[in-house]
C-alpha positions in Angstrom: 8.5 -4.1 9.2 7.7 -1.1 7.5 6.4 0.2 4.4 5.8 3.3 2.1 2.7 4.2 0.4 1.4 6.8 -1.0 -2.5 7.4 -0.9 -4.3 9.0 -3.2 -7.0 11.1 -2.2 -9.2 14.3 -3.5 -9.5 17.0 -1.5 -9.4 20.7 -1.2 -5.8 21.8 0.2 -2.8 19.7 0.8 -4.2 19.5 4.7 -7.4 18.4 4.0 -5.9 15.6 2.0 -4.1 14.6 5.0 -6.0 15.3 7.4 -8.8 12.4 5.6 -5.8 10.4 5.3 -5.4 10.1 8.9 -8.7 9.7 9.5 -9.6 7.1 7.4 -6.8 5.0 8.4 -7.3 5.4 12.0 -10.9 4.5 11.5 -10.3 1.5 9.6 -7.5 0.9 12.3 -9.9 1.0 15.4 -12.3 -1.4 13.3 -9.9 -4.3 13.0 -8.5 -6.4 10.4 -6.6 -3.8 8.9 -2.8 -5.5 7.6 -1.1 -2.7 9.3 -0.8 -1.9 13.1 0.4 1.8 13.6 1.4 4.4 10.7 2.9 7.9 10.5 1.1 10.6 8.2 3.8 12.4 6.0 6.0 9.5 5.3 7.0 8.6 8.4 11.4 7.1 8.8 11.3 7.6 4.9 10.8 11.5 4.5 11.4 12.8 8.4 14.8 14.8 9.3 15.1 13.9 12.1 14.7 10.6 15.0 12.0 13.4 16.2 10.1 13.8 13.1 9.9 9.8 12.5 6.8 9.3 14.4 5.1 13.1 13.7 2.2 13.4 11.8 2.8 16.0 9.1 1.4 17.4 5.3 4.7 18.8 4.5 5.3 16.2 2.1 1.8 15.7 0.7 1.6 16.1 -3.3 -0.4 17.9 -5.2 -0.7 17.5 -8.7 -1.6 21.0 -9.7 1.1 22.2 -7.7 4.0 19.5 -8.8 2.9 17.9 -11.6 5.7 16.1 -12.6 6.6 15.1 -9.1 3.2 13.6 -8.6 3.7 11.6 -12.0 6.9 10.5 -10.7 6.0 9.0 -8.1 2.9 7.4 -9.1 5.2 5.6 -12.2 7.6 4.5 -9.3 5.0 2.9 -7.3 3.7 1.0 -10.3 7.5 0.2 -10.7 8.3 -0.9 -7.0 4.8 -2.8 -7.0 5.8 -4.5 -10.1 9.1 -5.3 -8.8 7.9 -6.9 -5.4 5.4 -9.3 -7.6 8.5 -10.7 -9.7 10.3 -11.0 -6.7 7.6 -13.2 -4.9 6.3 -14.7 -8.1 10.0 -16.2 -8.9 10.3 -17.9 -5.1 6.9 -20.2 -5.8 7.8 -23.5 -5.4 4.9 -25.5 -7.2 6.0 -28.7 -5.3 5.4 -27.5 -2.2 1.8 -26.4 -3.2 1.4 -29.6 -4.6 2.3 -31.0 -1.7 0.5 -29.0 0.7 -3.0 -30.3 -1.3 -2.0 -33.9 -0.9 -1.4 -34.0 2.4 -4.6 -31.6 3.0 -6.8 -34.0 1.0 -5.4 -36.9 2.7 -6.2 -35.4 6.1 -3.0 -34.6 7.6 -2.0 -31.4 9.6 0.5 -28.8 7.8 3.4 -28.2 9.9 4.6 -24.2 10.1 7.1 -25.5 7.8 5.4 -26.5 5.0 2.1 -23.8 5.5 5.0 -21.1 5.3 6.1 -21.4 1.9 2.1 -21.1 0.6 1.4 -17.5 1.9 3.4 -16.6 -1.1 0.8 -17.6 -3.6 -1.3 -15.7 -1.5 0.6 -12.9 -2.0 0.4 -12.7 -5.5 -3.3 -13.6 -5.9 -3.9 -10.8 -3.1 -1.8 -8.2 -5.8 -4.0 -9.6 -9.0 -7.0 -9.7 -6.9 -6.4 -6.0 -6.2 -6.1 -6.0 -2.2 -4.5 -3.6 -0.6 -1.7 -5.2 1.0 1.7 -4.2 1.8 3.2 -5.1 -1.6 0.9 -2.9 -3.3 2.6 0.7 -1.9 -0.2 2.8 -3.2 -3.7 3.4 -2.1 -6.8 5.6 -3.8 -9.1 6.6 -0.9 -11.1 7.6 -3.5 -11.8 4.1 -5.3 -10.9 2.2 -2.3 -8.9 0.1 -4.5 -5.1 -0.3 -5.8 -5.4 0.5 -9.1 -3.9 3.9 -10.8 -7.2 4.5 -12.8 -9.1 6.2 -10.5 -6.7 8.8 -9.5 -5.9 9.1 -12.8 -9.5 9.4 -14.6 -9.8 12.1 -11.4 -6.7 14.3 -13.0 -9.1 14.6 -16.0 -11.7 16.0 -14.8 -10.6 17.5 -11.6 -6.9 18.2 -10.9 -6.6 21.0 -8.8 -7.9 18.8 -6.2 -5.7 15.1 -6.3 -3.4 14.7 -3.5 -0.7 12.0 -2.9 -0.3 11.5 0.9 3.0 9.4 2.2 2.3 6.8 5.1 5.1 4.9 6.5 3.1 1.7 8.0 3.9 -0.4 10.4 2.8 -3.8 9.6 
């Protein structure tokens, strides 16, 4: 499956920014335990022109808030949006049963079938999004705070905006 995220990062130029980008994904990549397993730089299937461009690396499509304010605003308010969105989505298919089940038949010492382990990674989900892990519901990144949470980046544009970048990643996860 893939995803979209944008990463927030400070930097010099729009290729700097990406450039980091790359390299601190690749990094964390190559170390393991990362929730994705390959990603494009630039966006990726969601920003290329072409079947060619889908799997090249690029900055063309890296924001920058001094030089599009607006669009940088944009799109940090639809991330919040689409993050919010996924967490409704997930939080209205919890089935408190099954967790309740699931406990009792832990406690009790039995094995959980595939079946009934399934339907529990979706309280993991949400506590992963509260917790504030960067997972693939979250669709936003800061580099900077190493967290998902819009502060950062946005305490940043307050004291140094000419340098706050937005960098598209499609992952593959």
């Amino acid at each position: 499956m893939h995803t979209l995220h944008y990463i927030a990062v400070e930097e010099e130029t729009k290729e700097e920014a990406t450039e980091r980008v790359r390299g601190e994904l690749e990094d964390s990549l190559n170390a393991g335990g990362t929730w994705y397993d390959w990603f494009v730089v630039g966006g990726g299937r969601f920003t290329a022109e072409s079947d060619e461009d889908s799997y090249a690396d690029t900055s063309d499509h890296t924001l920058s808030y001094a030089g599009d304010t607006g669009r940088f605003v944009a799109v940090l308010e639809e991330r919040k949006k689409i993050r919010q969105e996924a967490f409704e989505e997930i939080l209205s298919s919890l089935d408190s049963s099954k967790m309740e089940l699931a406990i009792k038949n832990y406690n009790e010492g039995k094995s959980l079938e595939f079946k009934e382990r399934y339907p529990l990674f979706k309280y993991k989900q949400i506590l992963d999004i509260i917790l504030g892990y960067w997972t693939p519901e979250s669709y936003y990144y800061d580099l900077v705070a190493f967290d998902h949470d819009f502060d950062g980046v946005n305490d940043r544009i307050k004291s140094n905006p000419g340098h706050q970048f937005l960098v598209p990643v499609d992952f593959h996860f």
